[in-house]
C-alpha positions in Angstrom: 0.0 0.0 0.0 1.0 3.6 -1.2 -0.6 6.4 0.7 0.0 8.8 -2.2 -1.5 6.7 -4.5 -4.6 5.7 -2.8 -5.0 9.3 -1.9 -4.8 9.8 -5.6 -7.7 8.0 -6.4 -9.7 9.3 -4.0 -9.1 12.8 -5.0 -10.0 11.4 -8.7 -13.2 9.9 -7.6 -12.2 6.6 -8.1 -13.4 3.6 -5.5 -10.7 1.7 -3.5 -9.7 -1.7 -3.4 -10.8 -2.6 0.1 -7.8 -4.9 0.8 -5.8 -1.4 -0.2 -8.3 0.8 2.0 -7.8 -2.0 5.1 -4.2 -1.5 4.9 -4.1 2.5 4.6 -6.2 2.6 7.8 -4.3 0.0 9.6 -1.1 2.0 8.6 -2.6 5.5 10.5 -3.1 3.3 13.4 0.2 1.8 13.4 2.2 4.8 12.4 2.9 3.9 8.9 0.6 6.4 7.3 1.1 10.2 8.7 -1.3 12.7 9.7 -0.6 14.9 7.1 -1.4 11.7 4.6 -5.0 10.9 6.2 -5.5 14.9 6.3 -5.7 14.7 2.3 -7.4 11.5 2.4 -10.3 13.2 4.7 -10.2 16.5 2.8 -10.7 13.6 -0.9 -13.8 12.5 1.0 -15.6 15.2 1.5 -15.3 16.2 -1.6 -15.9 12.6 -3.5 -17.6 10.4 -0.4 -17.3 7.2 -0.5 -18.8 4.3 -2.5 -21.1 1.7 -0.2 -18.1 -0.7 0.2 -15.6 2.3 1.1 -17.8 2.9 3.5 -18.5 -0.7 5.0 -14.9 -0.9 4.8 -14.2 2.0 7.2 -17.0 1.2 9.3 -15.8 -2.2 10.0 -12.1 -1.4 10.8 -13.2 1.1 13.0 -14.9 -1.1 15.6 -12.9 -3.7 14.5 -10.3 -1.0 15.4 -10.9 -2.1 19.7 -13.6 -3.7 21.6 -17.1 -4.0 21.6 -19.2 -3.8 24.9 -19.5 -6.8 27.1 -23.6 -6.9 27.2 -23.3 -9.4 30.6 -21.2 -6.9 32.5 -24.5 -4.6 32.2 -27.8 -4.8 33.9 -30.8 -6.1 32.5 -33.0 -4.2 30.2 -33.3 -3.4 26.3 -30.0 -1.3 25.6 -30.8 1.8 23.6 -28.9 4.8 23.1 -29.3 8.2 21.4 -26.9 9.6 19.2 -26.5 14.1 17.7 -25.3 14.8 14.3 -24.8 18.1 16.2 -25.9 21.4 16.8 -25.6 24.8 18.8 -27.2 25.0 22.2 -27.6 21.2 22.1 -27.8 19.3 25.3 -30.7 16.8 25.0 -28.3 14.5 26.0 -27.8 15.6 29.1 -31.5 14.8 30.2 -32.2 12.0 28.2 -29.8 9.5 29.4 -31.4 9.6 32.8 -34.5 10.1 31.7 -34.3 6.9 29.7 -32.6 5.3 32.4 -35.5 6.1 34.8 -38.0 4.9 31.8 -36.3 1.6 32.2 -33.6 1.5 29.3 -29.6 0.9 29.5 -28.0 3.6 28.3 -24.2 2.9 27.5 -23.9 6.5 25.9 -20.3 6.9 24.2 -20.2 10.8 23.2 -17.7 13.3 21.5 -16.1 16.1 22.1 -16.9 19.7 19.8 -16.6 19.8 16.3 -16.3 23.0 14.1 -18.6 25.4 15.0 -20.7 22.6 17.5 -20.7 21.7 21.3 -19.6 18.5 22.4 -21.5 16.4 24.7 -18.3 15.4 26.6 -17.2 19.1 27.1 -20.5 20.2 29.0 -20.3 17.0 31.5 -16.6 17.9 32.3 -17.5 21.3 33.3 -19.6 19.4 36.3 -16.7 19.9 39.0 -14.7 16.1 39.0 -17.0 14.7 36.9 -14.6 12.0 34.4 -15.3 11.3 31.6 -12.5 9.3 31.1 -12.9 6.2 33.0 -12.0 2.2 32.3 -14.3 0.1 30.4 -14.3 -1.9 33.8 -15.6 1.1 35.9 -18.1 1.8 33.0 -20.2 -0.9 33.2 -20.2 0.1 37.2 -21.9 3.0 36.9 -24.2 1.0 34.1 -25.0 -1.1 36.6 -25.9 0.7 39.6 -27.4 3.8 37.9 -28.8 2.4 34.5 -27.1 4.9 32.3 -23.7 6.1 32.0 -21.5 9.0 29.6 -17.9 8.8 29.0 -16.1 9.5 25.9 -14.0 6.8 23.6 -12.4 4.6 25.8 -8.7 3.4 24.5 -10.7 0.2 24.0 -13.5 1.6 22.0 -13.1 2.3 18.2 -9.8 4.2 18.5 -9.1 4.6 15.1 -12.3 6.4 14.9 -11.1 8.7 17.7 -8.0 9.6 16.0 -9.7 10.6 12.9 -12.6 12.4 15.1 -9.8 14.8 16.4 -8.0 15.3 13.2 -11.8 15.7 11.3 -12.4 18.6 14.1 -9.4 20.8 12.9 -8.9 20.3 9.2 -12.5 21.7 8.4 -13.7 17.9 7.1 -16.4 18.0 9.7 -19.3 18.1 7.1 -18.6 14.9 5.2 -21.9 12.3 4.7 -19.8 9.3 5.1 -17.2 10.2 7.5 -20.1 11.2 9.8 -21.8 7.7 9.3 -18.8 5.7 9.8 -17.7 7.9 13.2 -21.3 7.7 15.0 -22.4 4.5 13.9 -18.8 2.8 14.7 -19.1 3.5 18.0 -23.2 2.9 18.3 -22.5 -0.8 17.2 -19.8 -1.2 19.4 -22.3 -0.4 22.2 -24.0 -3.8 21.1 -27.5 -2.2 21.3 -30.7 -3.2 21.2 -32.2 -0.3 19.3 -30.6 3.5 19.0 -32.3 6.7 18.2 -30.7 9.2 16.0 -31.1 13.0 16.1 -30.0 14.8 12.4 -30.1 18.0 12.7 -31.4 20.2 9.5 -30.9 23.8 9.2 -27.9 26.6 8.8 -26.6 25.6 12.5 -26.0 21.5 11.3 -23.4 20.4 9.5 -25.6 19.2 6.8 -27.9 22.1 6.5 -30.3 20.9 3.6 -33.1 18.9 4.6 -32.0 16.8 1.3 -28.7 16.4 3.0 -29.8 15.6 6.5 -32.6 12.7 5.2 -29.3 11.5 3.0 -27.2 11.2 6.0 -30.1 9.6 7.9 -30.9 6.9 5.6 -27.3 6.0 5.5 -27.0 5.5 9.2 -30.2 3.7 9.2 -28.8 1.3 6.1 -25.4 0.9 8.2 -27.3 -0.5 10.9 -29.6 -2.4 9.1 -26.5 -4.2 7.4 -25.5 -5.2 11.0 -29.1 -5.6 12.6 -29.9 -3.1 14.4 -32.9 -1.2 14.3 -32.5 2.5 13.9 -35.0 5.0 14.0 -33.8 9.1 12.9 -35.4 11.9 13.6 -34.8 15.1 11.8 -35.1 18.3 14.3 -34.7 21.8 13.5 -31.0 23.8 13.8 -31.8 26.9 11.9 -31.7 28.4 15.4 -29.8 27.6 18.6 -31.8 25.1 20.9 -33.0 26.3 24.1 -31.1 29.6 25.7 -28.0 28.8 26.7 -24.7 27.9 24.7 -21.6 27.4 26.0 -20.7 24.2 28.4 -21.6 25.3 31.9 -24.2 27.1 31.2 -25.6 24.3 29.1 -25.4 21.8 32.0 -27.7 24.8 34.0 -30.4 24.3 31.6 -30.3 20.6 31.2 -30.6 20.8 35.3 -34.0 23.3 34.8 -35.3 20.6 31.9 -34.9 17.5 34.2 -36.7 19.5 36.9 -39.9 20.1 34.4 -38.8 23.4 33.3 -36.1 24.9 30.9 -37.2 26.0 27.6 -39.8 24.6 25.9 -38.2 23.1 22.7 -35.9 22.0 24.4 -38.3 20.1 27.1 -40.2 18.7 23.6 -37.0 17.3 21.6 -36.1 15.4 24.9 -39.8 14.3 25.2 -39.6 12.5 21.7 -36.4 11.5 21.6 -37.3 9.9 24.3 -40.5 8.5 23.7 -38.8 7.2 20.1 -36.2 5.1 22.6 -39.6 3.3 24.7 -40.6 2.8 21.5 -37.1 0.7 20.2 -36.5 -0.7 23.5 -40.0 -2.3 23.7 -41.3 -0.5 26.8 -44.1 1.8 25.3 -46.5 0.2 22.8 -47.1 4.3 20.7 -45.2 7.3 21.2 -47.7 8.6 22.5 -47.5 6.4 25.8 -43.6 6.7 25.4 -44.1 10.5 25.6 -46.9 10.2 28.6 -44.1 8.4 30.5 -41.3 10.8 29.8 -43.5 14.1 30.5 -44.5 12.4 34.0 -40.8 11.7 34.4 -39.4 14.9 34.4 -42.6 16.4 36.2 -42.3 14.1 38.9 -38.2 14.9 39.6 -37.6 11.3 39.3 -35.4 11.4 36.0 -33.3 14.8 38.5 -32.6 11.9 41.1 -31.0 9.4 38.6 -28.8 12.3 36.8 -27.7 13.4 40.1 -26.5 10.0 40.7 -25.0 9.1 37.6 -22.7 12.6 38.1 -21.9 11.2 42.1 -21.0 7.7 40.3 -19.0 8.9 37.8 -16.8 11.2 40.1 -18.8 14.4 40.0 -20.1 16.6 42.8 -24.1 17.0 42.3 -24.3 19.8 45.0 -24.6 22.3 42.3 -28.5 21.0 41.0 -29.9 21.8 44.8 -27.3 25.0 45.6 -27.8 26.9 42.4 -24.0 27.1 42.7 -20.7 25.0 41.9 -20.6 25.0 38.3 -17.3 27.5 36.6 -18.8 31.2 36.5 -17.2 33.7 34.0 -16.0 36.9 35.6 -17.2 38.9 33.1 -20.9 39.1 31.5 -22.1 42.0 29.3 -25.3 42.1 27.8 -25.4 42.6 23.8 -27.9 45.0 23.0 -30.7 45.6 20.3 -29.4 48.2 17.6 -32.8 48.9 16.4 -36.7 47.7 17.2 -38.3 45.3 15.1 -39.2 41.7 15.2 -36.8 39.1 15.8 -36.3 37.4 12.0 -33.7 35.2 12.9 -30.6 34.1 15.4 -28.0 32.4 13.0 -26.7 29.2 14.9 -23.5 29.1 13.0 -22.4 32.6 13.7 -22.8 31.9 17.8 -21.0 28.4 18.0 -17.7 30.5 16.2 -17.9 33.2 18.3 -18.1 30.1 20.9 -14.9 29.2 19.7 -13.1 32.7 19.4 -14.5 33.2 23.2 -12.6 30.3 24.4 -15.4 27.6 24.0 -14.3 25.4 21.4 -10.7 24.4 19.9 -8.7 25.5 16.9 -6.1 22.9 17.8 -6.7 19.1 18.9 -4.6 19.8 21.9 -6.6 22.7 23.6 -8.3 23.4 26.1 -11.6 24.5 26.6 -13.0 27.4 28.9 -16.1 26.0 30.4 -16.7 29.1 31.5 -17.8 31.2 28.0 -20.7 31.3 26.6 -24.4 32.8 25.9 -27.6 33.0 27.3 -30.0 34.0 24.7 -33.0 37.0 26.2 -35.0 36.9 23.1 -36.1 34.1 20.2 -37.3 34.3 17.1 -40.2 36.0 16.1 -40.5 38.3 19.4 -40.3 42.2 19.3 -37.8 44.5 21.1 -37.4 47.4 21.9 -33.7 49.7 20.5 -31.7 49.0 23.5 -33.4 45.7 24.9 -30.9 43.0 25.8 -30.4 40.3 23.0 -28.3 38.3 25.0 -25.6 38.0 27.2 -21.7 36.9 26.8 -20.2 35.5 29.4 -16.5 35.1 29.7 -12.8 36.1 30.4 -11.0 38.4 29.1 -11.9 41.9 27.6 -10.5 41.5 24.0 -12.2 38.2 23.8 -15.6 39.7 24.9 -15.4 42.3 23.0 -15.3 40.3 19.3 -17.9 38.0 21.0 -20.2 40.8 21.5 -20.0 42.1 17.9 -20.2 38.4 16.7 -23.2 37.9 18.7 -24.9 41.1 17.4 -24.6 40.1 14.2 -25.8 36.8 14.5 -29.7 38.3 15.3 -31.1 39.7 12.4 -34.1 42.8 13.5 -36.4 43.3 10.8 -40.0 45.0 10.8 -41.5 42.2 10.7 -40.6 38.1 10.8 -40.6 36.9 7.1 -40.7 33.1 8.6 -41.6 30.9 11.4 -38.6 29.3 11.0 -38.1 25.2 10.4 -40.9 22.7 12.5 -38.9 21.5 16.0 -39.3 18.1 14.5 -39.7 17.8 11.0 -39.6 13.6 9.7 -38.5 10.6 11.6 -37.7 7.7 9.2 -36.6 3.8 10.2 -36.1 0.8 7.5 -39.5 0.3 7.9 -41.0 3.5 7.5 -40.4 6.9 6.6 -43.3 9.1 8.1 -43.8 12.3 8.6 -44.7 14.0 12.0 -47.5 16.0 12.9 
């Protein structure tokens, strides 16, 4: 095997041998095939995907890559897990493994970190003071067992060539690739050795894939992928032409997954976790309609039970869950300053995009694998879309460190709300298909 030359034909379009394609991604593991190499190869992909055996190919060295989950070192129950495409504000993660949990579902969740211009699942847990994210396969099932759900990030054990390319994907702007998106989140689903997983594809100018064309691509793919390998997967396409819920940024992400879990929070957020939910009843064979699985959830969250279980899963997994009754705990930026409204009008739109970069440039995300993250930064949103303000109203406001960094934050921010006299557009439905291998419906 020649990396050049297989790079080569993939920036000519042409399809790999798959013995050829084996040995190029045994080589990046191994050391024989440099970053720099798989960098071009990635950067080929996006812009010539990958044929259906390319893609089985990658697929299968990835998990083949570690280990796959011991299902006997678990507890009992139908193993089900959700899985992002991505999206600003996102943290329905955050509530819905205990929330499935307390529904009666295993949830081995294995999450990411940011990519691009998105939050990453792992990032807001790990602003929780002690909370690890990193733990053995060993202590893993543990928690699994004693709290019914459990979050950690790629184990050493768990698809690590996917890992590798996750982190290299993150900084060579080869985010946004149909297949390398498959292979990475559906890798690591299988390895879970589930009994049914929910996926969440995100459609609008906040999602990597922003088309609704794009998204229902992607979707069917990942539903195909499993399929192949038997198991049932059911995706839902939500709305990200706008951030979700209020907050964005890690810490104060983790405040607002608290509020949903205690019944409040914002209300789309509240109703993604609700039927993502009620879609993982449904796989896992403990609600007979989604309408009972949604019942269940909604009582759930009213009821403070779903609260108990996250609080338990952050004690067994090394975090201190004194900040969900104190109000306090959680990293606080020492500087906030409120954007404000340039003009009156009608709110006509909060561009997603634009406020997961300025994420970045405050601090929030990485431009380098190695970096760290400031749990700190962040927004919390004062007005949505399609509400009126007033010149001078608050639009939101920037929390961080540092006065240079605030400063390009704020503009960034203002110009990510667009104040027109009136709203041209409601703006995509919350939830707008959900398709399986045995159906492809629309919601109402």
């Amino acid at each position: 095997m020649i990396p050049q030359r297989l790079i080569a034909s993939k920036r000519a379009g042409e399809e790999i041998d798959p013995a050829e394609f084996r040995s190029f991604l045994a080589g990046y593991l191994d050391g024989r095939v440099e970053d720099s190499q798989m960098a071009a190869f990635l950067m080929a992909v996006c812009f010539n995907g990958l044929g259906d055996k390319e893609l089985a190919v990658l697929v299968d060295a990835m998990i083949r890559s570690g280990e796959s989950l011991d299902r006997d070192a678990g507890p009992p129950g139908p193993r089900v897990d959700k899985h992002s495409t991505g999206g600003v504000g996102d943290k329905v993660s955050l509530p819905l493994a205990p929330l499935a949990a307390e529904m009666g579902m295993v949830v081995p969740m294995i999450s990411g970190r940011g990519l691009g211009h998105t939050g990453g699942t792992l990032d807001k847990l790990e602003s929780i003071p002690g909370f690890e994210t990193r733990i053995s396969l060993e202590r893993f099932h543990a928690v699994l067992r004693d709290t019914g759900c459990a979050m950690i990030g790629q184990t050493r054990e768990i698809a690590p060539l996917d890992r590798r390319l996750y982190a290299l994907r993150d900084v060579t702007a080869t985010v946004a690739s149909l297949p390398l998106i498959t292979a990475s989140i559906m890798s690591k689903k299988l390895a879970e050795t589930l009994d049914g997983l929910v996926l969440d594809v995100k459609v609008g100018s906040g999602a990597f894939l922003s088309s609704a064309e794009e998204a229902r691509a992607l979707a069917e793919a990942m539903v195909r992928v499993g399929a192949s390998r038997g198991l049932e997967v059911t995706a839902v396409l939500s709305a990200m032409d706008r951030p979700l819920g209020r907050a964005v940024g890690h810490g104060l992400e983790v405040e607002e997954a608290v509020e949903c879990l205690s019944g409040g929070g914002p209300e789309d957020l509240r109703e993604l976790t609700v039927e993502l939910a009620a879609e993982m009843a449904l796989a896992g064979g403990l609600a007979a309609s989604l309408d009972e699985g949604r019942g269940a959830a909604e009582a759930l969250l009213a009821s403070g039970a779903a609260l108990e279980r996250f609080c338990r899963m952050v004690s067994a997994q090394g975090g201190d869950p004194g900040f969900v009754a104190s109000g306090r705990g959680l990293p606080a930026a020492p500087l906030q300053r409120p954007v404000l409204a340039a003009r009156a009008g009608v709110v006509a739109a909060v561009e997603p995009r634009e406020l997961g970069y300025a994420l970045v440039a405050l601090g929030g995300g990485r431009t380098r694998q190695d970096q760290e993250i400031d749990p700190r930064a962040g927004f919390r949103l004062e007005v949505q879309v399609g509400q009126e303000v007033e010149e001078g109203r608050p639009l939101a406001v920037v929390h961080g460190a540092g006065e240079d960094r605030i400063a390009a934050a704020e503009r960034a921010v203002a110009g990510a709300f667009r104040i027109a006299e009136s709203a041209d557009t409601d703006g995509l439905p919350l939830i707008l298909e959900r398709l399986s291998a045995s159906e492809n419906s629309r919601l109402g």
